[in-house]
N, C-alpha and C positions, 0 to 999 in steps of 0.2 A: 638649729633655729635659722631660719630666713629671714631678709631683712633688706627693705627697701626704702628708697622717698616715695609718697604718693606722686610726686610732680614725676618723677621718672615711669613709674607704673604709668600713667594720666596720661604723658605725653608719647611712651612706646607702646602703649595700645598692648600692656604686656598681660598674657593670661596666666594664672599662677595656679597651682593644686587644683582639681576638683576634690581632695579628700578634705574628712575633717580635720577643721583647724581648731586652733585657739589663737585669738591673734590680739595684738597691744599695738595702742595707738600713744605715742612716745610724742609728745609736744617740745617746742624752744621751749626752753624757761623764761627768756626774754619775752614773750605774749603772755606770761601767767599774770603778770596785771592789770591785761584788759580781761583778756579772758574769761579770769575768776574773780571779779571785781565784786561781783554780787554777792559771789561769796565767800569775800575776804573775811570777816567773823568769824566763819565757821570751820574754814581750811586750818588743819595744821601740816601749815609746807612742810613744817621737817621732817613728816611720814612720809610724802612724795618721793616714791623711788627717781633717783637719776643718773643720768649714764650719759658720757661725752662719746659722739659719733661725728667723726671728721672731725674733731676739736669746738665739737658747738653742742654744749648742754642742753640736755633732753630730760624732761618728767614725763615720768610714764600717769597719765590720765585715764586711761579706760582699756577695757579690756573688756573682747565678746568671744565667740561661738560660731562657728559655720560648722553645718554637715557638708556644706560643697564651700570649700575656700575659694572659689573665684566669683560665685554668684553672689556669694554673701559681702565679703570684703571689697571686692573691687566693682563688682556691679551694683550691689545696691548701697555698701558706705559711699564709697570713695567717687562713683559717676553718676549716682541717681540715675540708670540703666532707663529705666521706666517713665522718668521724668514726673517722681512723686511730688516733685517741686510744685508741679502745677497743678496736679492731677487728684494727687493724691496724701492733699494734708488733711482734710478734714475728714478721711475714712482712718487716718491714723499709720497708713503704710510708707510713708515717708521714716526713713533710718533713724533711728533712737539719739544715733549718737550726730546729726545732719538736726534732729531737732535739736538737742541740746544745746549745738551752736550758735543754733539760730536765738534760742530763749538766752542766752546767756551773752550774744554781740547784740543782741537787739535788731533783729534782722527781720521782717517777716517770712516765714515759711514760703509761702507761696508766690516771691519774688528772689528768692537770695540765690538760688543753684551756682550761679558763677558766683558772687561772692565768696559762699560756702567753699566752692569747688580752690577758689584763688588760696583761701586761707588754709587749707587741706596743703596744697602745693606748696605754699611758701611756709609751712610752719610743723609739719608734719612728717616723720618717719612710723614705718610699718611694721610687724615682726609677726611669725605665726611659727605654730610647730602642730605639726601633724600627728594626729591621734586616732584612735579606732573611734566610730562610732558607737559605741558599747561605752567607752569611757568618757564620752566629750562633755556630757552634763554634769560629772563627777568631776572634772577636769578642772571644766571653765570654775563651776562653785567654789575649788579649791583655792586656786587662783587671783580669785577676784578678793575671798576673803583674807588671803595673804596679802594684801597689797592693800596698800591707800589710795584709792581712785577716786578725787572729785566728782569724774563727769558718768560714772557707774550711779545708776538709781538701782536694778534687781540686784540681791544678793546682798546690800550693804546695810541692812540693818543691823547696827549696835557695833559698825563700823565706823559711817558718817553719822553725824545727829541727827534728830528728827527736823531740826531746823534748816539743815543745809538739803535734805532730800524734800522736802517742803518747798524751798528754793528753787529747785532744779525742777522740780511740778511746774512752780504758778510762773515758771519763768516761759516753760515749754506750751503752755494754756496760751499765755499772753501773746504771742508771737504765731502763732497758728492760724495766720490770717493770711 
């Protein structure tokens, strides 16, 4: 498995895999109470995988899928390549996990890119492992459903509550502007 900070990827302009990945977005623990403030109710932290990396505790929060690991993870999470910031919030192609930020800091979409981009950098580690295309849908479902992942809305039924994926909706609606 590989494993970076997005501020190191961001700032070296680094290009990682075209093959399929599976990759986890590992957060500070120290931001999980802004972060997930909305939905402190519905979180039970002590299913959040965590892992000390340089001696600074990480929860692992979300986890996706590329059939090309560099288009997907570093061009369209991590740089908004395309610049859906502006462009492309209200057709819905702006990053799943770039909205949820933004619904859940109270950001609006179509203003926050650097924001987004700052709190990616300062707050964020990366990880992926390469898989065959043939297996990556099997992969990621397996995955996602092994793990406790707040900032995950597909795949987590009868994982998270209906309240907390409810959350992660109207929060993603609201900030879409």
């Amino acid at each position: 498995m590989e494993r970076l900070e997005v501020k190191f990827i961001r700032e070296n302009d680094l290009k990682i895999t075209k093959e399929p990945i599976v990759y986890y977005w590992w957060f500070k623990t120290n931001v999980f109470r802004n972060l997930l403030s909305k939905l402190e109710t519905e979180i039970e932290f002590e299913k959040i995988e965590l892992k000390k990396i340089n001696d600074i505790e990480y929860g692992l929060l979300y986890i996706g899928q590329a059939k090309n690991g560099n288009d997907r993870l570093v061009k369209y999470h991590m740089l908004d390549y395309n610049n859906f910031h502006q462009k492309g919030v209200e057709n819905g192609r702006l990053s799943s996990l770039r909205t949820t930020l933004c619904g859940l800091l109270d950001l609006p979409m179509s203003k926050s890119k650097i924001s987004i981009n700052e709190f990616m950098d300062e707050n964020c580690i990366v990880e992926w492992q390469n898989c065959t295309l043939s297996e990556l849908n099997e992969f990621e479902q397996t995955k996602i459903k092994g793990n406790y992942l707040p900032l995950n809305y597909q795949h987590t039924k009868g994982v998270l509550t209906s309240k907390h994926r409810k959350i992660l909706s109207e929060s993603k609606k609201r900030m879409r502007k």
